[in-house]
Structures are given as structure tokens and as C-alpha cells.
mmCIF file as Biopython writes it, N, C-alpha, C and O atoms, coordinates in Angstrom:
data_model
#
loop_
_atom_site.group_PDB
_atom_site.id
_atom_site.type_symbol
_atom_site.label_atom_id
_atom_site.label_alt_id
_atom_site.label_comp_id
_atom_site.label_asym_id
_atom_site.label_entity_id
_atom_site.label_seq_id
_atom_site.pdbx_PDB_ins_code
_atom_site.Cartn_x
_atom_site.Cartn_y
_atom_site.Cartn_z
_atom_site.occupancy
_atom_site.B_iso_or_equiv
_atom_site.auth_seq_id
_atom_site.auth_asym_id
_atom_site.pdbx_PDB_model_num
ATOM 1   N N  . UNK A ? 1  ? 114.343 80.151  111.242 1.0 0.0 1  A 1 
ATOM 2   C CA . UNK A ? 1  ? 115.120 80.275  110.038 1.0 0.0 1  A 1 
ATOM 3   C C  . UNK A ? 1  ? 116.325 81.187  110.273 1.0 0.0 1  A 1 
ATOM 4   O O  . UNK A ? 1  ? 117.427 80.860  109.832 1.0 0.0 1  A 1 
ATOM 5   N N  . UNK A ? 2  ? 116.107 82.561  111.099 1.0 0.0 2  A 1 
ATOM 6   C CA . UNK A ? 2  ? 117.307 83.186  111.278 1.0 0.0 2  A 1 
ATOM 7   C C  . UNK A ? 2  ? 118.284 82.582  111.939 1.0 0.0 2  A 1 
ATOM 8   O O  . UNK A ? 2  ? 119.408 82.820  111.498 1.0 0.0 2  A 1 
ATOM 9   N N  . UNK A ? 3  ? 118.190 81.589  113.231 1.0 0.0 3  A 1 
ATOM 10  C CA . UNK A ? 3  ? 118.972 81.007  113.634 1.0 0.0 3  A 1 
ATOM 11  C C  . UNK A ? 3  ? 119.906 79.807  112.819 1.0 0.0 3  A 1 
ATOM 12  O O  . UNK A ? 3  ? 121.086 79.526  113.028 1.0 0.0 3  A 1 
ATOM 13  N N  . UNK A ? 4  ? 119.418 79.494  112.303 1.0 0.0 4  A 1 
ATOM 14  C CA . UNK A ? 4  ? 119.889 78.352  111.077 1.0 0.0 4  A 1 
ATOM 15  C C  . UNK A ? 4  ? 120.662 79.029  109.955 1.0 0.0 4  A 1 
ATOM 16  O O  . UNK A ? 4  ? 121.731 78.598  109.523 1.0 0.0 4  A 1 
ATOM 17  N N  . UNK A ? 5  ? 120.001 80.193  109.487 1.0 0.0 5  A 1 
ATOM 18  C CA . UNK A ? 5  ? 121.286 81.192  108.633 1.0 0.0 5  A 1 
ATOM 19  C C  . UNK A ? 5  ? 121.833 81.576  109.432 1.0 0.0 5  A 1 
ATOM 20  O O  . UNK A ? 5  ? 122.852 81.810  108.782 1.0 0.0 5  A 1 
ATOM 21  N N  . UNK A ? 6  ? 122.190 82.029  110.857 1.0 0.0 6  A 1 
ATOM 22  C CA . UNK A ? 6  ? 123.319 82.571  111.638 1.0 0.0 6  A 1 
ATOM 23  C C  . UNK A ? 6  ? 124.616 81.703  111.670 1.0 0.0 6  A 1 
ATOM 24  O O  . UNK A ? 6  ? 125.802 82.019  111.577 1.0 0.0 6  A 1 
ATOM 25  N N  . UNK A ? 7  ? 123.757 80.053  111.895 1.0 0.0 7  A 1 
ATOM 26  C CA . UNK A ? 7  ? 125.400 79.102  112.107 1.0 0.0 7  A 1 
ATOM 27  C C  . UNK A ? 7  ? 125.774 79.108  111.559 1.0 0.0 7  A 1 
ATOM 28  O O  . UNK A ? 7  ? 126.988 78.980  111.721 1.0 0.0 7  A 1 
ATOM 29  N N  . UNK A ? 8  ? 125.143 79.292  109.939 1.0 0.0 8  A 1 
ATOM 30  C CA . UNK A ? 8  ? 126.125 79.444  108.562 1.0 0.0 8  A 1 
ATOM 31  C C  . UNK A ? 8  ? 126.646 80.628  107.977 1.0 0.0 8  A 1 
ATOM 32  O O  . UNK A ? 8  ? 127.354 80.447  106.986 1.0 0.0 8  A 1 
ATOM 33  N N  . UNK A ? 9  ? 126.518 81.447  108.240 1.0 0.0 9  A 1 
ATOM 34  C CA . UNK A ? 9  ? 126.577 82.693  107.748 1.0 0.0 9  A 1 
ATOM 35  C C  . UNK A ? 9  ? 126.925 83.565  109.002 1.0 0.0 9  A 1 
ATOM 36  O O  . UNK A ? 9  ? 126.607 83.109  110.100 1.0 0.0 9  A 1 
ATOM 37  N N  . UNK A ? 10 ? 127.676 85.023  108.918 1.0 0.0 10 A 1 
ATOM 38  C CA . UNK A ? 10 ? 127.731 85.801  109.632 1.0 0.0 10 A 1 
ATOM 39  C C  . UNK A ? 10 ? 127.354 86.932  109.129 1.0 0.0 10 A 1 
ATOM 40  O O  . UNK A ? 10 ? 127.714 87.723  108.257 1.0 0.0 10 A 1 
ATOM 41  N N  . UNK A ? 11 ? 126.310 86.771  110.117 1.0 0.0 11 A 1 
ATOM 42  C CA . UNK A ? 11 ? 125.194 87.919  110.000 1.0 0.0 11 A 1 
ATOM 43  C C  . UNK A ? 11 ? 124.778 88.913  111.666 1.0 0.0 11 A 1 
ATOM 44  O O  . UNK A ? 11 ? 125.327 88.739  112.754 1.0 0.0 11 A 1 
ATOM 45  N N  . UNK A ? 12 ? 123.792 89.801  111.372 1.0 0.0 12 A 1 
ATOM 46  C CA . UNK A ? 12 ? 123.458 90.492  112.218 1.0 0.0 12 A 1 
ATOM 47  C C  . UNK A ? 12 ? 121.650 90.836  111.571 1.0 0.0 12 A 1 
ATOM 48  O O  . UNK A ? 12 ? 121.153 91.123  110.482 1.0 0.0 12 A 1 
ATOM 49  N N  . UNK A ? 13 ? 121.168 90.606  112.921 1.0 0.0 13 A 1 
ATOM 50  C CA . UNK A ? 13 ? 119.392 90.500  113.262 1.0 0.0 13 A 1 
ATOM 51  C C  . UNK A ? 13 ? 119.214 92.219  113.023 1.0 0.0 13 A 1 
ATOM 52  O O  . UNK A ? 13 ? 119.878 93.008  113.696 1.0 0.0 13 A 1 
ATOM 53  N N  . UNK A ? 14 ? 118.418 92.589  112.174 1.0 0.0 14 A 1 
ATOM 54  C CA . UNK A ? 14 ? 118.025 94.335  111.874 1.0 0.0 14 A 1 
ATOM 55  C C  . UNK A ? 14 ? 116.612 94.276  112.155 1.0 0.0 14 A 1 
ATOM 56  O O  . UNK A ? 14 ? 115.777 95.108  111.799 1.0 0.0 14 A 1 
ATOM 57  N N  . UNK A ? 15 ? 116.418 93.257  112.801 1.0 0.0 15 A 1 
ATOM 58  C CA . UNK A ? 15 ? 114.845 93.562  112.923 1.0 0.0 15 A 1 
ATOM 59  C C  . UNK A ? 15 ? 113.880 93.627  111.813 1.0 0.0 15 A 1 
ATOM 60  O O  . UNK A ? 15 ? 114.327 93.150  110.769 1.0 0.0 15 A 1 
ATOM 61  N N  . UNK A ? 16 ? 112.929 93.990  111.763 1.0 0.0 16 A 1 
ATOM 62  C CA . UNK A ? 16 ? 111.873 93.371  110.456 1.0 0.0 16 A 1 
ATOM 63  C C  . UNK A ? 16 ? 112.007 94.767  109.543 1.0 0.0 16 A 1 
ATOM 64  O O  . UNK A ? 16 ? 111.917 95.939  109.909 1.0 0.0 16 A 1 
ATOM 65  N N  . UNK A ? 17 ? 112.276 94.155  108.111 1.0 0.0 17 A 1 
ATOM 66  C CA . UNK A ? 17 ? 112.757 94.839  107.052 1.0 0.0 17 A 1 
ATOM 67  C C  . UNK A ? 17 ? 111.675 96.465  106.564 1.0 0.0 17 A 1 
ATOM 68  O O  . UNK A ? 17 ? 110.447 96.379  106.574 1.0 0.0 17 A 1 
ATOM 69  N N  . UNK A ? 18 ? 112.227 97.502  106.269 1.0 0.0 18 A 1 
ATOM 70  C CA . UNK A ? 18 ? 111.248 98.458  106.163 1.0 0.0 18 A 1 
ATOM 71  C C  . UNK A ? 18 ? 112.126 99.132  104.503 1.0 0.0 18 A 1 
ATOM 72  O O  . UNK A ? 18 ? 111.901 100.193 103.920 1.0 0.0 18 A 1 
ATOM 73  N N  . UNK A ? 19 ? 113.046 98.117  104.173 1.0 0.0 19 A 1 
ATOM 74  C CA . UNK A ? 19 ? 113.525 98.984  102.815 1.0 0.0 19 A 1 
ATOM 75  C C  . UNK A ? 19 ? 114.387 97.762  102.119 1.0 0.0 19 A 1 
ATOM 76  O O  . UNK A ? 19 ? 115.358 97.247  102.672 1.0 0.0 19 A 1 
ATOM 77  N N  . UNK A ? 20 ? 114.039 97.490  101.212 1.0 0.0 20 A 1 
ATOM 78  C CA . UNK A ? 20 ? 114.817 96.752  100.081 1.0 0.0 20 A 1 
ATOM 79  C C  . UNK A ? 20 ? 115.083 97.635  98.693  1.0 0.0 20 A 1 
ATOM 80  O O  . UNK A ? 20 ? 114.513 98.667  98.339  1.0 0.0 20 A 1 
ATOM 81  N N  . UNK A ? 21 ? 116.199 96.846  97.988  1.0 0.0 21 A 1 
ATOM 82  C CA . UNK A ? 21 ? 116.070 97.553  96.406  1.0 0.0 21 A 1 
ATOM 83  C C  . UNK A ? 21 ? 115.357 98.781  96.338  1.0 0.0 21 A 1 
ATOM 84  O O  . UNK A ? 21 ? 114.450 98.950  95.522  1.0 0.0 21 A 1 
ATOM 85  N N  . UNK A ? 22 ? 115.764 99.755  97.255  1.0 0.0 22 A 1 
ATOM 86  C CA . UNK A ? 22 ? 115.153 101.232 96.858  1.0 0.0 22 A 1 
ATOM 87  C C  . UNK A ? 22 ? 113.262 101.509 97.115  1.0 0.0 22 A 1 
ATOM 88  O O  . UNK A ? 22 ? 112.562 102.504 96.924  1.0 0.0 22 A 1 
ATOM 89  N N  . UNK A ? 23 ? 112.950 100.147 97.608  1.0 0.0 23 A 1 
ATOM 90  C CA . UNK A ? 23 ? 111.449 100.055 98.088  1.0 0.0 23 A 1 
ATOM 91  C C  . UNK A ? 23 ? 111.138 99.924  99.887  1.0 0.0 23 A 1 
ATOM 92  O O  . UNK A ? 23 ? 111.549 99.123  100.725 1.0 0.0 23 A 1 
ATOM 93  N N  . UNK A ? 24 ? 110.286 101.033 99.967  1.0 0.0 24 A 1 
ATOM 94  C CA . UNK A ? 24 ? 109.714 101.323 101.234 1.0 0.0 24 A 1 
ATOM 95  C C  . UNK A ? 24 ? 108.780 99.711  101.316 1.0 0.0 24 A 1 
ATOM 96  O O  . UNK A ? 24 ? 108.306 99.216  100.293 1.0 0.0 24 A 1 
ATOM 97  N N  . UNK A ? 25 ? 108.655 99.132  102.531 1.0 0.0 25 A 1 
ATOM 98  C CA . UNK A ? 25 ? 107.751 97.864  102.701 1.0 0.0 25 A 1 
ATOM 99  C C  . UNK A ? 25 ? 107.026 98.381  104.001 1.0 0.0 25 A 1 
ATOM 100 O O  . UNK A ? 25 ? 107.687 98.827  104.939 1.0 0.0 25 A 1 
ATOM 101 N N  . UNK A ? 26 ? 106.057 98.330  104.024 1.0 0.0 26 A 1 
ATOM 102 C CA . UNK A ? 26 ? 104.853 98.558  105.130 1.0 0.0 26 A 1 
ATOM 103 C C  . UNK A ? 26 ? 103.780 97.335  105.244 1.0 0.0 26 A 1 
ATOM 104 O O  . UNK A ? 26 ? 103.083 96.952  104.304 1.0 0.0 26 A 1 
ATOM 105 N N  . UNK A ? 27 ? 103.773 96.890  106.317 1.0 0.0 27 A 1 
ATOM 106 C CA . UNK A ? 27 ? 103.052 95.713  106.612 1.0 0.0 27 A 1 
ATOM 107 C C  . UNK A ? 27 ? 101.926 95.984  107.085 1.0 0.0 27 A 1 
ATOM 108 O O  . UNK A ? 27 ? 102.121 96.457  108.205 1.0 0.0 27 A 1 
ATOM 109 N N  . UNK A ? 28 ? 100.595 95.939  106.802 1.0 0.0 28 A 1 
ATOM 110 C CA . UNK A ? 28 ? 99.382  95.760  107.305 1.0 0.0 28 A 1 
ATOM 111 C C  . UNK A ? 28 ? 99.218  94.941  108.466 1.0 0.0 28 A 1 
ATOM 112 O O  . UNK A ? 28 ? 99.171  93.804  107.997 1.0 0.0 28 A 1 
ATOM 113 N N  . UNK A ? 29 ? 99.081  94.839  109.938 1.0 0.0 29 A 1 
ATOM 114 C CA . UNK A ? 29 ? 98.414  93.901  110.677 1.0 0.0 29 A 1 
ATOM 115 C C  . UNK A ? 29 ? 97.543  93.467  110.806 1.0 0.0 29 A 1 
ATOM 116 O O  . UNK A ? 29 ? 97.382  92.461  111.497 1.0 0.0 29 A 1 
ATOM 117 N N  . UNK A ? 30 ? 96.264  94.326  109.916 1.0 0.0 30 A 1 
ATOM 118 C CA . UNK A ? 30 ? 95.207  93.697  110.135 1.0 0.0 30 A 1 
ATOM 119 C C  . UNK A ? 30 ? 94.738  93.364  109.464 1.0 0.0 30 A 1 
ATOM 120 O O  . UNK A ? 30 ? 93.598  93.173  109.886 1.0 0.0 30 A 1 
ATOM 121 N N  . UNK A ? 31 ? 94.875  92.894  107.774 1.0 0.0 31 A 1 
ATOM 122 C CA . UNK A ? 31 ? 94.239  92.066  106.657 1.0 0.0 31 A 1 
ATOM 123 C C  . UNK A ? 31 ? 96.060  91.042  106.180 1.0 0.0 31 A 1 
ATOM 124 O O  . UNK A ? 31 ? 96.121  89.985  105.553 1.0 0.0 31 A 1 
ATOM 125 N N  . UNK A ? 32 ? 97.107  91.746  106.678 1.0 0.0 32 A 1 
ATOM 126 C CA . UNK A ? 32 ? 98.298  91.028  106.728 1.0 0.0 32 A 1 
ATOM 127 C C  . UNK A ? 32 ? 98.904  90.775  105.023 1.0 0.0 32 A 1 
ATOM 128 O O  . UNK A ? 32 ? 99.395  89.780  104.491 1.0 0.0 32 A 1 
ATOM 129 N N  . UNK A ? 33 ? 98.600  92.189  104.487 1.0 0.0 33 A 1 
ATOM 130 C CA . UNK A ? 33 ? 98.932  92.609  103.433 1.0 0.0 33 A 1 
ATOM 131 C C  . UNK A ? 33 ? 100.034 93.760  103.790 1.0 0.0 33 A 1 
ATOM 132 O O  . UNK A ? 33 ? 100.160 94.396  104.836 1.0 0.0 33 A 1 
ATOM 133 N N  . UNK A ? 34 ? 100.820 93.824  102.537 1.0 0.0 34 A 1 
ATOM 134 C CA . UNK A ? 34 ? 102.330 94.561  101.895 1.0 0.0 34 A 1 
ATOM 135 C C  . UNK A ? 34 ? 102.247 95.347  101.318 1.0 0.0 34 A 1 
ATOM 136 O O  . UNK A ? 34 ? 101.419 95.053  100.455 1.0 0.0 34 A 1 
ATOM 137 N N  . UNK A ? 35 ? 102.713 96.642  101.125 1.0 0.0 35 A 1 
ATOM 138 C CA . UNK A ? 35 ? 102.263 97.541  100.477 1.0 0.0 35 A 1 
ATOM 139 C C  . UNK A ? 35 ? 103.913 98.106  100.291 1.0 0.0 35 A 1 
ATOM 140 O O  . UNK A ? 35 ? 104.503 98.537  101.282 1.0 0.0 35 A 1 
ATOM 141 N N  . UNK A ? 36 ? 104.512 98.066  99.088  1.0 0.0 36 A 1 
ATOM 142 C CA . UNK A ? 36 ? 105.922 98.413  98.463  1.0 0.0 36 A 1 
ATOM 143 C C  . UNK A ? 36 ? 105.581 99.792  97.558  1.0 0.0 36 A 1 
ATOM 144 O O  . UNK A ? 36 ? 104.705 99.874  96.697  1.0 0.0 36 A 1 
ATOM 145 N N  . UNK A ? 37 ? 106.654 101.022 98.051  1.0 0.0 37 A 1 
ATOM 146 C CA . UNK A ? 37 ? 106.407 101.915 97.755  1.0 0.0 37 A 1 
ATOM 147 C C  . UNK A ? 37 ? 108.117 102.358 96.895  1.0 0.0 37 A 1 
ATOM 148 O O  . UNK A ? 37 ? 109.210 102.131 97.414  1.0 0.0 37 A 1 
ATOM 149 N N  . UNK A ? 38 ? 107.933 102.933 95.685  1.0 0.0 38 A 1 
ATOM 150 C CA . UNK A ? 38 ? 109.413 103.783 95.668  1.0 0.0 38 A 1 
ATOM 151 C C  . UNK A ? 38 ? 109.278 104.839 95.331  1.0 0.0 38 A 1 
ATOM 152 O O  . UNK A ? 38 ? 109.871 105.341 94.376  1.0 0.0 38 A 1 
ATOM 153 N N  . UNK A ? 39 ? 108.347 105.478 96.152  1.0 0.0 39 A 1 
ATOM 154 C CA . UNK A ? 39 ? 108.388 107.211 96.522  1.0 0.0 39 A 1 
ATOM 155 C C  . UNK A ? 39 ? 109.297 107.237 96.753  1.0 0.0 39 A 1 
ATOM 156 O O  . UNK A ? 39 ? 109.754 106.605 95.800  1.0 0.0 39 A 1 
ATOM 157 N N  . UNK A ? 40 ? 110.355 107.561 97.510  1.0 0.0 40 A 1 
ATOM 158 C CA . UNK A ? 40 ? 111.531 108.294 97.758  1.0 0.0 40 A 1 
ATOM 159 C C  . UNK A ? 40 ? 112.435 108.428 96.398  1.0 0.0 40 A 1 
ATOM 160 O O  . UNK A ? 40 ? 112.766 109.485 95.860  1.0 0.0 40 A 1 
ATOM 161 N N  . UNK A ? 41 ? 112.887 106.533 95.794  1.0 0.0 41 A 1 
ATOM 162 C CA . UNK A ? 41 ? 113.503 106.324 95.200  1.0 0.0 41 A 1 
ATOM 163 C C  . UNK A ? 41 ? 113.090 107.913 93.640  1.0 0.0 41 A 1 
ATOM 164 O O  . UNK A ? 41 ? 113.746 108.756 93.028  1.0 0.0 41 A 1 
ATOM 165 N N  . UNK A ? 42 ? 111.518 107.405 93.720  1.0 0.0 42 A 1 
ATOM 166 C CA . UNK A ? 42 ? 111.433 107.930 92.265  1.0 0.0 42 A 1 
ATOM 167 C C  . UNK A ? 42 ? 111.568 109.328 92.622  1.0 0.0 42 A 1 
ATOM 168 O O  . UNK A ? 42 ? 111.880 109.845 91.549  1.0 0.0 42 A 1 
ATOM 169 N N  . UNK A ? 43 ? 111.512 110.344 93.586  1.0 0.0 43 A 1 
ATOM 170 C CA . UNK A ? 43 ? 111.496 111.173 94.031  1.0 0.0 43 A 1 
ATOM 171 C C  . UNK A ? 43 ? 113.193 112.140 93.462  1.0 0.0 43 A 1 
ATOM 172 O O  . UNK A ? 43 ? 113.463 112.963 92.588  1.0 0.0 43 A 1 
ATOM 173 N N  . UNK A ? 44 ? 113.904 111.475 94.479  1.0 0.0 44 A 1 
ATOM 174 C CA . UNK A ? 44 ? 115.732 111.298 93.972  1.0 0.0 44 A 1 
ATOM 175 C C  . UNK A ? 44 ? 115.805 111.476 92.455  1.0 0.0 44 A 1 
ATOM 176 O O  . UNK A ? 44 ? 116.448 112.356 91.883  1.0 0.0 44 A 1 
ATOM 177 N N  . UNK A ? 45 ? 114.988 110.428 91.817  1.0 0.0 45 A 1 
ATOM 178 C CA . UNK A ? 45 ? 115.295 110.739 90.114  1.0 0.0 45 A 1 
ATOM 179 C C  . UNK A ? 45 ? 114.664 111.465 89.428  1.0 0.0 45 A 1 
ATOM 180 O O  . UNK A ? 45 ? 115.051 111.786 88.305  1.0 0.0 45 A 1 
ATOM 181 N N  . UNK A ? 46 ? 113.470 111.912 89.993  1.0 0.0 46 A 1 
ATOM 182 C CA . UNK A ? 46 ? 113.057 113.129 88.989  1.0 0.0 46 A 1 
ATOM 183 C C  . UNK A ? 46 ? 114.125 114.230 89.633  1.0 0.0 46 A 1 
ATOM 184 O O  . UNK A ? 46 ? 114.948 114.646 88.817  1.0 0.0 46 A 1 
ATOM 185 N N  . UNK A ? 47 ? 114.205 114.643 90.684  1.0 0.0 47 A 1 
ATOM 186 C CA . UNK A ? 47 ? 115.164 116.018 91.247  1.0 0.0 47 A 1 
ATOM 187 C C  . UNK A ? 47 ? 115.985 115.568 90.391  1.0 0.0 47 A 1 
ATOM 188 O O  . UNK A ? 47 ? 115.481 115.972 89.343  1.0 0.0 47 A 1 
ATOM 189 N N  . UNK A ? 48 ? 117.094 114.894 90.056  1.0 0.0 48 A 1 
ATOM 190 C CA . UNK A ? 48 ? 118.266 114.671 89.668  1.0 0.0 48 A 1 
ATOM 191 C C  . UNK A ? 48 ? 118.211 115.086 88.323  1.0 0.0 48 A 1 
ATOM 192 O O  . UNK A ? 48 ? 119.119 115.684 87.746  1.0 0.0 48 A 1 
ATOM 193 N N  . UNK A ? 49 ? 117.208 114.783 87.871  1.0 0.0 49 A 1 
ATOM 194 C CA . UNK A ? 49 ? 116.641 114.909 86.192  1.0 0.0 49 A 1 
ATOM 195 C C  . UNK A ? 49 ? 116.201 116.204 86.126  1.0 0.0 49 A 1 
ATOM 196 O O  . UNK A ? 49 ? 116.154 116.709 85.005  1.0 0.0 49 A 1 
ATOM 197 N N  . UNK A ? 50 ? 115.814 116.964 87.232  1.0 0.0 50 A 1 
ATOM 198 C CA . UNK A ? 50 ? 115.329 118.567 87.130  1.0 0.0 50 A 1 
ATOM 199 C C  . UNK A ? 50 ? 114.032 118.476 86.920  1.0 0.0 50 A 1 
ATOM 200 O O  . UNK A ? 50 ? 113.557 119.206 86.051  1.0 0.0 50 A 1 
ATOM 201 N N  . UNK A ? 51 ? 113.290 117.710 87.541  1.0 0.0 51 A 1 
ATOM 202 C CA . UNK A ? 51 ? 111.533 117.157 86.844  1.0 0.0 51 A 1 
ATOM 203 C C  . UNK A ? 51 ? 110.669 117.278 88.772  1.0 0.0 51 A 1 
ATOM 204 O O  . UNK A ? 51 ? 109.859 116.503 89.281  1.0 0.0 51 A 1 
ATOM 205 N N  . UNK A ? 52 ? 111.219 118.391 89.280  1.0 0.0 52 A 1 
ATOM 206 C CA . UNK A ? 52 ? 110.320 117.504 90.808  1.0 0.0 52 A 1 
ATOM 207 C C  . UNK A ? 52 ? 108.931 118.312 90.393  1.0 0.0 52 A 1 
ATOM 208 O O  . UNK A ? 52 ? 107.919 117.981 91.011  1.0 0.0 52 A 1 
ATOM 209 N N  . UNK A ? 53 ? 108.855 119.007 89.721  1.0 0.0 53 A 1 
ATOM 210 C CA . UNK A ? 53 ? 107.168 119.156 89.601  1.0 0.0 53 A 1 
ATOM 211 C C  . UNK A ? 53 ? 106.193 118.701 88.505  1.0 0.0 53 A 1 
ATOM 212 O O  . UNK A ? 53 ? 105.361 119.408 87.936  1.0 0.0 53 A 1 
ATOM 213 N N  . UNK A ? 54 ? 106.496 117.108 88.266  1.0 0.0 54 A 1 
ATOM 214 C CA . UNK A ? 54 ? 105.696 116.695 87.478  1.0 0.0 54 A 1 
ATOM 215 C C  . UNK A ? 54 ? 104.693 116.327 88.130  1.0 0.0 54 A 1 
ATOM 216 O O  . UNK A ? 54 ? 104.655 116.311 89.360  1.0 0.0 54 A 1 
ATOM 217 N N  . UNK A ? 55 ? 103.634 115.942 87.268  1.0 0.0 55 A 1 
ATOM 218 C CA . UNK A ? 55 ? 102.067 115.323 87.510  1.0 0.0 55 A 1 
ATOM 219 C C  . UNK A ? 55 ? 102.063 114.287 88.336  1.0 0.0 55 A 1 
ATOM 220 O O  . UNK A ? 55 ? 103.214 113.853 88.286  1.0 0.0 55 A 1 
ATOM 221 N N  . UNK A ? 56 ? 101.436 113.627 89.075  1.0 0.0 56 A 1 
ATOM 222 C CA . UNK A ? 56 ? 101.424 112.601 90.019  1.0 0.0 56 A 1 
ATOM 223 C C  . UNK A ? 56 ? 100.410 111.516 89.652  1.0 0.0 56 A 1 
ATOM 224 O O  . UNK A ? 56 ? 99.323  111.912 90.072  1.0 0.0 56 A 1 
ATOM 225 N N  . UNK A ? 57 ? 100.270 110.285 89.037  1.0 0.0 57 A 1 
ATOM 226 C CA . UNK A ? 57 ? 99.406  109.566 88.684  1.0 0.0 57 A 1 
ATOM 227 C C  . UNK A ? 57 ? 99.796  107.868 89.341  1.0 0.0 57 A 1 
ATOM 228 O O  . UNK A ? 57 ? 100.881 107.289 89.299  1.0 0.0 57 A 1 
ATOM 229 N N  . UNK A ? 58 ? 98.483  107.386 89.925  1.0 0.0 58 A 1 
ATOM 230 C CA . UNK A ? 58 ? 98.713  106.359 90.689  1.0 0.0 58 A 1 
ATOM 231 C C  . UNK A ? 58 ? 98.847  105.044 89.524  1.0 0.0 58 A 1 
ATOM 232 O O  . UNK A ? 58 ? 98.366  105.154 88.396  1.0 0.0 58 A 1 
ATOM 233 N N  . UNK A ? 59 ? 99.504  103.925 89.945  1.0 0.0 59 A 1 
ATOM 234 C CA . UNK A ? 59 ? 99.953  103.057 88.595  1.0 0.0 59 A 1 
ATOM 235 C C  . UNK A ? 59 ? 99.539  101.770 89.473  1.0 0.0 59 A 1 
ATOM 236 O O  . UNK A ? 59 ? 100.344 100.979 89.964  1.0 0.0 59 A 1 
ATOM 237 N N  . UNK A ? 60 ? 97.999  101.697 89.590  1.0 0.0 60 A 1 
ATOM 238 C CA . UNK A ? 60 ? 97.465  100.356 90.565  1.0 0.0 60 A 1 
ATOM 239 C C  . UNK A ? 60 ? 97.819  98.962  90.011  1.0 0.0 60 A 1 
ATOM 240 O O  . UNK A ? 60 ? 98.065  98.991  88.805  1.0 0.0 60 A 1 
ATOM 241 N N  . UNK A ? 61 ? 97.919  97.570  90.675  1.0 0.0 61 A 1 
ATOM 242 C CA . UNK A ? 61 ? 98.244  96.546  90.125  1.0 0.0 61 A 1 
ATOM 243 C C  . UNK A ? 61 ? 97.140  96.064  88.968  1.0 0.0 61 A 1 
ATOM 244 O O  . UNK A ? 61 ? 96.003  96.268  89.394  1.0 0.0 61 A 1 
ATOM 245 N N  . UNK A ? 62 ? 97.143  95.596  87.886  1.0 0.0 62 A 1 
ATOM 246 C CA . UNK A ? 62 ? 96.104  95.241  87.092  1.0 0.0 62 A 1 
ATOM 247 C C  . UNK A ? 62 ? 94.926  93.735  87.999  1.0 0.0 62 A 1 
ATOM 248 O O  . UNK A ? 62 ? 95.172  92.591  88.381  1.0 0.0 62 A 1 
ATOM 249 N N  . UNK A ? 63 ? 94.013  94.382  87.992  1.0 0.0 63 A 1 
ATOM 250 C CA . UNK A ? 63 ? 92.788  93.311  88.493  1.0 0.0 63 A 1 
ATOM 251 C C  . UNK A ? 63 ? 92.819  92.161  87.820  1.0 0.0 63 A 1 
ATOM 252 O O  . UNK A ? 63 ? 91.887  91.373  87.987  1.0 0.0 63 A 1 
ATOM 253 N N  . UNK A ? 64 ? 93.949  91.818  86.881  1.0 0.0 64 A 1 
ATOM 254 C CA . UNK A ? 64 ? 94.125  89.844  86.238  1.0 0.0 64 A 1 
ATOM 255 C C  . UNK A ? 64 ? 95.203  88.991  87.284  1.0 0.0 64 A 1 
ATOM 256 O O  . UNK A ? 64 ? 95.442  87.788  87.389  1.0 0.0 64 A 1 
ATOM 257 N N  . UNK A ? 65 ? 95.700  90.126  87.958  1.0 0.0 65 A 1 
ATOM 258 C CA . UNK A ? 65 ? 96.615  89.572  88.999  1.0 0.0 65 A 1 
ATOM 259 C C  . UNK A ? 65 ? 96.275  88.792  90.154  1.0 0.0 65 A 1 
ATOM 260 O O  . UNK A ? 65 ? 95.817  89.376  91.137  1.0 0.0 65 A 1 
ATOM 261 N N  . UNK A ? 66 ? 96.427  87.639  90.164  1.0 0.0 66 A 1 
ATOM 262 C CA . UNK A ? 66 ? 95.739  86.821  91.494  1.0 0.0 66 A 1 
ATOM 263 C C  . UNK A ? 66 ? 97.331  87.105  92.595  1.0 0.0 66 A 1 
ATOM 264 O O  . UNK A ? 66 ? 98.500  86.804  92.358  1.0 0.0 66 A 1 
ATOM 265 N N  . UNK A ? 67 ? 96.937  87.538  93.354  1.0 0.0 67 A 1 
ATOM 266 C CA . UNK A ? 67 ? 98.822  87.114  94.824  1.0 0.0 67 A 1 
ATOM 267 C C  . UNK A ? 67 ? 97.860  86.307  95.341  1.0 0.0 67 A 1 
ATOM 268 O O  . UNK A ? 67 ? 96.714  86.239  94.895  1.0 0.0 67 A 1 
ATOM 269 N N  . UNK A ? 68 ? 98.259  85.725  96.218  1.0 0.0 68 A 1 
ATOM 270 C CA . UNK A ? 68 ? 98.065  84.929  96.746  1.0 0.0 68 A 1 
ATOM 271 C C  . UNK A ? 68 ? 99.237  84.615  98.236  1.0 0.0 68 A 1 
ATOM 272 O O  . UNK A ? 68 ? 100.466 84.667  98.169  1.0 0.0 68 A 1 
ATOM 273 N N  . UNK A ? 69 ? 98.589  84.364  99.225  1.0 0.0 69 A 1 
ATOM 274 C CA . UNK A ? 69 ? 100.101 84.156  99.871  1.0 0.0 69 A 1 
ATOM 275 C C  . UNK A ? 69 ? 100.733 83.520  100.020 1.0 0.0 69 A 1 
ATOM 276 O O  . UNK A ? 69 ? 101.792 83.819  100.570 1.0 0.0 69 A 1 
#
């Protein structure tokens, strides 16, 4: 596929992605699951807001969610 967007497009190969839209991406190799993080991002906006010592609470995906790959 990258070769096929190259003839059309001018682009450059960055190697396999570790940041989109302000999200950290970490790939599992061995169940070959994704794990998208925006620690940093949300990090930046509480400092900015004057908030870096708020409470820390995890916000898991709801268990009605099927992914699928």
C-alpha cells in the first residue's frame, strides 16, 4: 500500500506510527492489540490551566463495546 501511495503522492516512509492527533499508539506483539494514550496531551492542558495536581482516575472502555479487528 505504501508503494502505491508513493506513485501518487509525495511522501516520505517514518516508519511505524507512535503518535497521531495528540495520541501516544503502542502496539502489543503478542495478543496484537493497541493501546492509545493522551497522557502527554492531557498533561500540557491541565499545566496550562494551572491544574497539574489533580486526582488521577482511569476512564476504561465500556464492556458493551465489541472491536473487533
Amino acid at each position: 500500500m505504501k508503494a502505491q501511495l508513493s506513485k501518487e503522492f509525495e511522501m516520505n516512509d517514518l516508519g511505524v506510527a507512535k503518535q497521531i492527533l495528540g495520541m501516544n499508539i503502542n502496539k502489543n506483539k503478542f495478543d496484537c492489540s493497541l493501546i492509545l494514550s493522551q497522557e502527554k496531551y492531557i498533561g500540557k492542558v491541565l499545566e496550562k490551566f494551572n491544574m497539574p495536581d489533580v486526582k488521577i482516575v482511569s476512564t476504561p472502555v465500556g464492556v458493551h463495546f465489541n472491536l473487533i479487528k
